[in-house]
Each structure stands twice: as structure tokens, then as C-alpha cells.
C-alpha positions in Angstrom: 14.0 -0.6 -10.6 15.0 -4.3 -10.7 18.4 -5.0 -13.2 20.0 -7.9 -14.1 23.5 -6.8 -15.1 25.3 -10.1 -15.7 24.1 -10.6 -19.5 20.8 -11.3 -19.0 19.0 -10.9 -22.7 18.4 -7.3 -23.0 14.9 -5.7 -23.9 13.0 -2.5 -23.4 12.2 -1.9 -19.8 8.7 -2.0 -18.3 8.1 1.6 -17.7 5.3 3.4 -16.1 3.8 5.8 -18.2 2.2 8.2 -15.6 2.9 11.5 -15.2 4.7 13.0 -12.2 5.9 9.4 -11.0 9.8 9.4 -10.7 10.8 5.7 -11.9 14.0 6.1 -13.8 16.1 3.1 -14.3 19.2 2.4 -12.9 21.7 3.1 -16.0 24.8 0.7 -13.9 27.0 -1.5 -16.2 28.6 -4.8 -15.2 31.8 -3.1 -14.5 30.1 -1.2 -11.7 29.4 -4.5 -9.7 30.9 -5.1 -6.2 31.3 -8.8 -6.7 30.0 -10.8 -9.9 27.7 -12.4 -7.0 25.9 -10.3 -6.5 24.6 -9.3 -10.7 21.4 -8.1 -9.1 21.0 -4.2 -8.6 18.0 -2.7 -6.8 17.4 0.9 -6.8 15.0 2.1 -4.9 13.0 5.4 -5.7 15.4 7.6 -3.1 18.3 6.4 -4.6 19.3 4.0 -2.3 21.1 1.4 -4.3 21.8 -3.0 -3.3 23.4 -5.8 -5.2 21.5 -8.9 -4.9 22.4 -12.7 -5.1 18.5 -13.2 -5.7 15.5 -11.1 -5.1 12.0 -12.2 -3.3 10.0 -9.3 -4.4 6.8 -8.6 -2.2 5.7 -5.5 -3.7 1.7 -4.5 -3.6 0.4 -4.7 -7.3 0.0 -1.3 -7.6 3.6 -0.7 -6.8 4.7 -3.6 -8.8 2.8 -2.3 -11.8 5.4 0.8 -11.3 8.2 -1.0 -10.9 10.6 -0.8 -14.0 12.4 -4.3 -14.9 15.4 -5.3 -16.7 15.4 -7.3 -18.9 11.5 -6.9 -19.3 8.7 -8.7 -18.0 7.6 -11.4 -19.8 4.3 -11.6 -21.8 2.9 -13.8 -19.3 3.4 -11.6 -16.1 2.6 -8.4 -18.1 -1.0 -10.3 -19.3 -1.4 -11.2 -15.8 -1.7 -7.7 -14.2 -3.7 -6.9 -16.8 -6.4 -9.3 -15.3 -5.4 -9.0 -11.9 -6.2 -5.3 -10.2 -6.3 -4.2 -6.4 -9.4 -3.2 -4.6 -10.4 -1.0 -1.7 -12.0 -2.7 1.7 -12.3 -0.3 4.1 -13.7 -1.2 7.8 -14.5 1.2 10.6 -14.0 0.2 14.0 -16.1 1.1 16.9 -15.6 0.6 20.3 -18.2 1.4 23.1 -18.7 0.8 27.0 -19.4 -2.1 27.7 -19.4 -2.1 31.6 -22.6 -0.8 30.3 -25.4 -3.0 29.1 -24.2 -3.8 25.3 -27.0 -3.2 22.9 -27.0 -5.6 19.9 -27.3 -8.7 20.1 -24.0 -10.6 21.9 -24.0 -14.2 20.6 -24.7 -13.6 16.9 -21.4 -13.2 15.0 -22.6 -11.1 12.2 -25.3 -8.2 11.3 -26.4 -6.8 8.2 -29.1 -3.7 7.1 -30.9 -2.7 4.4 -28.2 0.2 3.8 -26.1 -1.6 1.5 -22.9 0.2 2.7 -22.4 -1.5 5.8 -22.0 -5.4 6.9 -21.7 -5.9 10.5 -19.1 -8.2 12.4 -20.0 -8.3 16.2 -15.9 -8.4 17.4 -17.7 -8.9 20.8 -19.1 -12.3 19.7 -15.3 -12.7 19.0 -14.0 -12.0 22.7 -13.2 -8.2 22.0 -15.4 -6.5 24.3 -17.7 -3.2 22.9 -16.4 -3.9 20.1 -18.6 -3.6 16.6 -16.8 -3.6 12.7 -18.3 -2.1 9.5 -17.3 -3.5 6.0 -17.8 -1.1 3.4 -16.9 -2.7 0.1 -17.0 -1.0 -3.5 -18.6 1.2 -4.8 -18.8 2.7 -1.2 -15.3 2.0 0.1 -13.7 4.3 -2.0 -13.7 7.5 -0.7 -17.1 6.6 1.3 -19.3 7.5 -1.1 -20.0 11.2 -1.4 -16.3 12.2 -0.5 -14.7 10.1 -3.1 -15.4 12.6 -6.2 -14.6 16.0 -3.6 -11.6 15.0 -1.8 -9.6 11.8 -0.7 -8.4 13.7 2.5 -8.8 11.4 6.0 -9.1 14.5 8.0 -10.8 14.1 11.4 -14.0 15.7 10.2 -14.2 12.9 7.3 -13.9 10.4 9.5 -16.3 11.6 12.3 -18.6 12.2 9.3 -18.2 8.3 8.6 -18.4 7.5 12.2 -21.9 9.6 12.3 -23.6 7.9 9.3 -22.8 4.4 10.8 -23.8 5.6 14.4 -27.4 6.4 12.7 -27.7 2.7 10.9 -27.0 1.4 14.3 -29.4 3.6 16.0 -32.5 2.7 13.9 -31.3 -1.1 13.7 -31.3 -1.8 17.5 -33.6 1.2 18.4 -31.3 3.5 20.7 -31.0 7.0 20.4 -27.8 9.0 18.8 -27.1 10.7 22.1 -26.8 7.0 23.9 -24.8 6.1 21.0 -22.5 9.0 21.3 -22.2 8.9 25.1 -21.2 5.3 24.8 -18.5 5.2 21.7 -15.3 5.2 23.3 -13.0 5.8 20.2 -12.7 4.4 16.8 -11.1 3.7 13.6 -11.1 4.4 10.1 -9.4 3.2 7.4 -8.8 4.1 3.6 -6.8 1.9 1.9 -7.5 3.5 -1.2 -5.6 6.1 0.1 -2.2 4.4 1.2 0.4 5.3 -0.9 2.6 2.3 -0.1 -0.4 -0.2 -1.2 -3.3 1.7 -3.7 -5.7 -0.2 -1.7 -6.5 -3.5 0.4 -5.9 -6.3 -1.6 -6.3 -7.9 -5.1 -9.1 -9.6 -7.1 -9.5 -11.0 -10.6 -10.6 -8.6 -13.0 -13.2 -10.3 -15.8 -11.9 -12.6 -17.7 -9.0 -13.2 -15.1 -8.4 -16.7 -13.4 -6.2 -18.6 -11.5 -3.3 -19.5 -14.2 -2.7 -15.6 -14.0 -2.0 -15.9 -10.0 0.4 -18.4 -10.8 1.9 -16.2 -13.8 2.3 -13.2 -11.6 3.9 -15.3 -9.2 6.2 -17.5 -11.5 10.0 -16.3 -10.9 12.1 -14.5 -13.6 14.7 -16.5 -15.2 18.5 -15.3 -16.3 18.2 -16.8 -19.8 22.2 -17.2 -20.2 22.1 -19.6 -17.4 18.9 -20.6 -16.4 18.7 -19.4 -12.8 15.6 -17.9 -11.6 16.9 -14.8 -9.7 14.0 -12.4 -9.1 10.9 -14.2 -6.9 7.8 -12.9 -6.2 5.6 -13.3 -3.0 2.4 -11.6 -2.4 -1.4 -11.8 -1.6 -1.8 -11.8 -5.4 0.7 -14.2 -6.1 -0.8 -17.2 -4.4 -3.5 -19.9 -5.6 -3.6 -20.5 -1.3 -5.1 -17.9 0.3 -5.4 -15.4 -2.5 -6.1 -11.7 -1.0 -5.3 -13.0 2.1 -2.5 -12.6 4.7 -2.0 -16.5 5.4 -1.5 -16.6 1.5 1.3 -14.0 1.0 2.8 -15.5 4.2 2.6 -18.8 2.0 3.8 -17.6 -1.0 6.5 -15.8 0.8 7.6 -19.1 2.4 7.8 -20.8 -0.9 10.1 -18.2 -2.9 12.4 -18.1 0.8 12.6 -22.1 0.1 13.4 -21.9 -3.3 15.9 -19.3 -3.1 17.7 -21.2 -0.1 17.5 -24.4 -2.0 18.7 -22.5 -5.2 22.0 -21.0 -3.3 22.4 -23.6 -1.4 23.5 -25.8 -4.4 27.0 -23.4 -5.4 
């Protein structure tokens, strides 16, 4: 939870209403502060506890979403993750021998089949040697495919399961056999970011009817009303017009609110 305990105008709290998730708020009055400085308290879900001059808050949507604020959210930012949700992108990573003689095609950057789960990037195009990446976007991404109404498990045998059905595209698009496949695929990688705990998923996208006012809603800083002072910042893949779902954007938009809030203590 996020509290302004200096006399911000008090209303009710944005609280998540799912079950089994522990997000009570932080119940500290002003007579509990360290220093009148520092009128921001933090309280993170183990308890840990820090008073905060300003806040530049970077969490992932999904964990933002959960995130219980006080004084509330306003209208704006509460309408804008309404329109803004968070998506899963999953890639899997294969790298094979190539001291032998590398199979697909070296000098064309990208690949794509008529199995509509997987687009190709040829990493070895790209100066990473044996190296081939699968994009699996929704529907497919999330869970890939069969899995995601049995289990959301990444157990090895899930992921060599993956691994298989992408070795088989491959073999009937360049014409090599499974065992040559096999013999050749040094290791690899999965990922399920619809899995990670920390993040719900890769990154955001606008939901219909969404555009890009509500980046720059979910981004805009929260104001102390009694004074005027914006004290909690936000920073984030979905909180940037540049670079939206991108890392170059939330490196952006973290740049901005570090500026702000350096030019904002900089003038006491």
C-alpha cells in the first residue's frame, strides 16, 4: 500500500477485491512519522515498512491494479486500467550446432509457417550463432495452447513438450528429419510470462476502446491536494506514449518521473 499521511484529502482506498490476496492497508497515523519529510509510507506485502519524500512507482499493471492507495486513485487513472490490460508473449529459444552446416536459411531475418502459433526470428541473421526464436502470441501464448485449461505448471516435461512441437514445424519447413533436429539442439528456453507472479504477463496493450490519453492518465503523478505537490510518480512500459510495451519506453518514462522528482526536491 501507498499512504499519504500528511493531510492529504481522505477517501476510500483502492482495494482489490480478490480472494486469497493479502493487501491490507497500512493503518499508521501522522504521529507515527519519523520526520514530517518524509509523509509518505510504503508498506510492502511482508511488512516491510519506508517513509518516502516522493515515490516513482514502477509497478507491472497487474500488480498496480493490487496495489491499495491512500487517498484513492483518481477517476482518471482508475478509467485508465480499465482500458489498459497486460498480455502474454511468450518466445522459445533454440540453440543448435552450428559448427555444423546450419539449416534454414542464414541471411533472411525472419520466417513464418502456416501453423499460426509460431513466427520465426533467425537470431543467427542477428550475429547469435545456431540460434532460432519462436513468438507465440495469444490465443497460443497462454499456457501453449492445450496446457493452458489443464495446468499452468513449467515443469520440464511441458517445456520439452513445447520444444517438440516446434522441432516438428521446423522439420517439415526446411525438410530435415526429427532425429537431425534432436541430435543438433544444444539447449533451450522457455518462457511463460503469464505465469510470473511478479508481472501477470509480458507487457501491456490497449484494450478496445482504449487510446493514448489513457497512457498518459496512468502515467500522470498523484497530487497532495493541501499543497499541490505531486508526490507519488509512475514509470512503466504502460505509462509511456514513447515506446509503449517496450523496455526503451519504461526506461523513458522512468527518466522523466527521476527528473521531475529531482527538480521537484531540488526547489526546498
Amino acid at each position: 500500500s501507498i499512504k499519504d499521511i500528511s493531510g492529504g484529502s481522505s477517501s476510500s482506498s483502492l482495494e482489490n477485491k480478490e480472494e486469497g490476496k493479502d493487501n491490507s492497508r497500512c493503518s499508521s497515523s501522522p504521529s507515527m512519522a519519523p520526520d514530517h519529510h518524509y509523509p509518505i509510507l510504503v508498506t510492502c506485502k511482508d511488512g516491510s515498512k519506508f517513509w518516502c519524500k516522493r515515490v516513482i512507482c514502477t509497478l507491472p499493471l497487474e500488480i498496480l491494479r493490487e496495489t491499495i492507495f491512500s487517498p484513492s486513485l483518481s477517476k482518471h487513472k482508475i478509467e485508465a486500467m480499465r482500458r489498459i490490460s497486460t498480455g502474454a508473449h511468450n518466445k522459445i529459444i533454440l540453440r543448435f550446432n552450428h559448427l555444423k552446416k546450419i539449416f534454414w536459411p542464414v541471411d533472411i531475418p525472419q520466417f513464418n509457417c502456416d501453423d499460426p502459433r509460431f513466427q520465426f526470428l533467425n537470431l543467427h541473421c542477428y550475429g547469435k550463432a545456431g540460434i532460432i526464436l519462436a513468438h507465440i502470441f495469444p490465443p497460443y501464448a497462454y499456457g501453449y495452447g492445450a496446457d493452458s485449461q489443464s495446468s499452468s505448471s513449467s515443469s520440464s516435461n511441458n517445456n520439452l513438450e513445447v520444444v517438440k512441437e516446434v522441432l516438428v514445424v521446423l522439420s517439415r519447413m526446411f525438410g530435415i528429419s526429427m532425429s537431425a533436429l534432436q541430435e543438433r539442439l544444444l539447449d533451450y528456453i522457455v518462457t511463460r510470462w503469464d505465469d510470473e507472479s511478479y508481472s501477470r504477463g509480458s507487457y501491456s496493450y490497449l484494450r478496445p476502446g482504449g487510446h493514448m490519453q489513457h497512457l498518459k492518465d496512468l502515467q500522470a503523478p498523484l497530487r497532495r491536494t493541501s499543497t499541490g505537490e505531486n508526490i507519488v510518480h509512475f514509470a512503466g512500459e504502460a505509462c509511456t506514449t514513447v515506446g509503449f510495451q517496450c523496455v526503451h519506453g519504461a526506461y523513458i518514462s522512468g527518466e522523466k518521473a527521476a527528473c521531475e522528482v529531482a527538480k521537484d526536491l531540488k526547489k526546498k
